[in-house]
N, C-alpha and C positions, 0 to 999 in steps of 0.2 A: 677450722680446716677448710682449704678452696673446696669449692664446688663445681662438676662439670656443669658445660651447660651447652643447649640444642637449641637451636639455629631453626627458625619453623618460617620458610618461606610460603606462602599460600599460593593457591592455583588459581584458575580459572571456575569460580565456582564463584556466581553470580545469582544472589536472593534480594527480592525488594525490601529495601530497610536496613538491607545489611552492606558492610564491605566485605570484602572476603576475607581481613586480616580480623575481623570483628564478628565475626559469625557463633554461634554456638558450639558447634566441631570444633575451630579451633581453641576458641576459649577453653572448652573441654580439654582438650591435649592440653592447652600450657598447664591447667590448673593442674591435669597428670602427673605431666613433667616435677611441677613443682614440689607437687607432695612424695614426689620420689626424691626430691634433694637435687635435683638441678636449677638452674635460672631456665627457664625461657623466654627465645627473645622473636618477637613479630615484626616486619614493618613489612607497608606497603609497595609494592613492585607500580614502576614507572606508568604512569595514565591510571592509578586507580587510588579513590580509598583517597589520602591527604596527600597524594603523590602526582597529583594532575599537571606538573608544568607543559607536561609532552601529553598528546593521547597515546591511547596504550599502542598503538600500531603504526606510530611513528620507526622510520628504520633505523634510528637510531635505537632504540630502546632495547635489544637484547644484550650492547655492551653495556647503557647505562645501567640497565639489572644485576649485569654483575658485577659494575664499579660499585655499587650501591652494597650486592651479597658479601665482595673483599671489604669492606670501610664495615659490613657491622661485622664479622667476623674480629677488624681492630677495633670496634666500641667492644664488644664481650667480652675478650682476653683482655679489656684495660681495667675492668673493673674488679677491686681488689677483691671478692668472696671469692671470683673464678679460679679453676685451675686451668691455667691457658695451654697445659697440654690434651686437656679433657673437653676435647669442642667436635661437635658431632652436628648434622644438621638434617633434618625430616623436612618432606612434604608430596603434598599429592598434585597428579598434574604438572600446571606451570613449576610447582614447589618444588618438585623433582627433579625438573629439567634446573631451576636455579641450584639445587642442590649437586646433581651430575657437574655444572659448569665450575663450582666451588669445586668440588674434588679435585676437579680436574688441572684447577690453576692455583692452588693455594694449599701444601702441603702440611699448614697446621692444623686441617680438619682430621678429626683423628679416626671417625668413624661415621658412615651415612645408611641411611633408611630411607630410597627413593620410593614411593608407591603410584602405583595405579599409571605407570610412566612408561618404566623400559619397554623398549620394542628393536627389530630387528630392522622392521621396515616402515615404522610411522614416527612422527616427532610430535606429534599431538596436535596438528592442524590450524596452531598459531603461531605468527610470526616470531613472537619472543620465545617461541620453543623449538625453533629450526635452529639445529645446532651445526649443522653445515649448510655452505650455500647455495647447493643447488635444491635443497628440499626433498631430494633422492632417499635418503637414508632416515633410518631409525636411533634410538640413542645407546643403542649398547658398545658401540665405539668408543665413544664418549664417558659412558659409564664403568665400563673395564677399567679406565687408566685410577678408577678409586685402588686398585688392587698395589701391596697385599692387604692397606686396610681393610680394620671390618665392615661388612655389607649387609645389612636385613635387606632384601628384593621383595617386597610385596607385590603379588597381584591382584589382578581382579578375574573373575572366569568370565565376566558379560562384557567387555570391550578388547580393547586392540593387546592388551597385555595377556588373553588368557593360555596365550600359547607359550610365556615365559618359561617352564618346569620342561619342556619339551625340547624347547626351539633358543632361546637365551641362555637357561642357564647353564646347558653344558659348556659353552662357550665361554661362558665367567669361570667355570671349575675349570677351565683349559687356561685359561688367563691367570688366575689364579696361582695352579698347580706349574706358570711358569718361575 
């Protein structure tokens, strides 16, 4: 029987020794995922990790991120356990923001879990997370167009997301409920 499977782009979460795609967290998640009966799949975003052709803050790099998020979305759905209607994708941070840019342009994602990300007025203060160009705005613009699929919104209450439950989400329940 296919198998769904989550899509786990990694953030900006930088330990000595480790990549971010290689980290203990996320290792945790896939191994999660797994034993819940999905595939999980990781790879490295541009300038990091075995992904070095560019530095990370090259300005090229926030399309190359998500030509890179579309092509593994078609690696996942090519592989025969998957069920290519059941394709969801997590991450925190930058992972969020590559996860918002998926929803946003590739409507075989069928379901997302952005964390530690959305905002009304921040985009997380790296270049490959500025989802518009003047740097003005925050990502829930961006993040709405996931609608009506499903959405888990995680926050955090000690940074720029803790105002989500207050200030975002009625705004996603208005987008939504359109």
């Amino acid at each position: 029987m296919p198998v769904p499977v989550v899509l786990n782009p990694h953030g900006h979460f930088f330990e000595p020794g480790w990549y971010p795609r290689t980290r203990p967290d996320m290792q945790a998640r896939a191994a999660t995922l797994a034993r819940m009966g999905a595939v999980a799949f990781a790879w490295d975003m541009v300038g990091i990790g075995d992904s070095t052709q560019l530095e990370h803050d090259a300005p090229s790099v926030p399309a190359l991120q998500t030509w890179n998020s579309l092509r593994a979305v078609d690696f996942v759905r090519s592989l025969p356990e998957v069920d290519p209607t059941r394709v969801a994708v997590t991450g925190a941070s930058g992972g969020a923001s590559q996860g918002f840019a998926l929803v946003a342009l590739d409507d075989r994602l069928a379901a997302s879990v952005p964390v530690a990300m959305l905002s009304a007025v921040f985009a997380g203060g790296d270049p490959c997370e500025d989802l518009y160009p003047d740097g003005l705005h925050g990502t829930l613009e961006v993040d709405a167009t996931a609608a009506p699929k499903p959405q888990l919104v995680i926050s955090d209450g000690g940074d720029w997301t803790a105002h989500v439950p207050d200030r975002e989400l009625p705004f996603l329940r208005h987008i939504y409920g359109l």
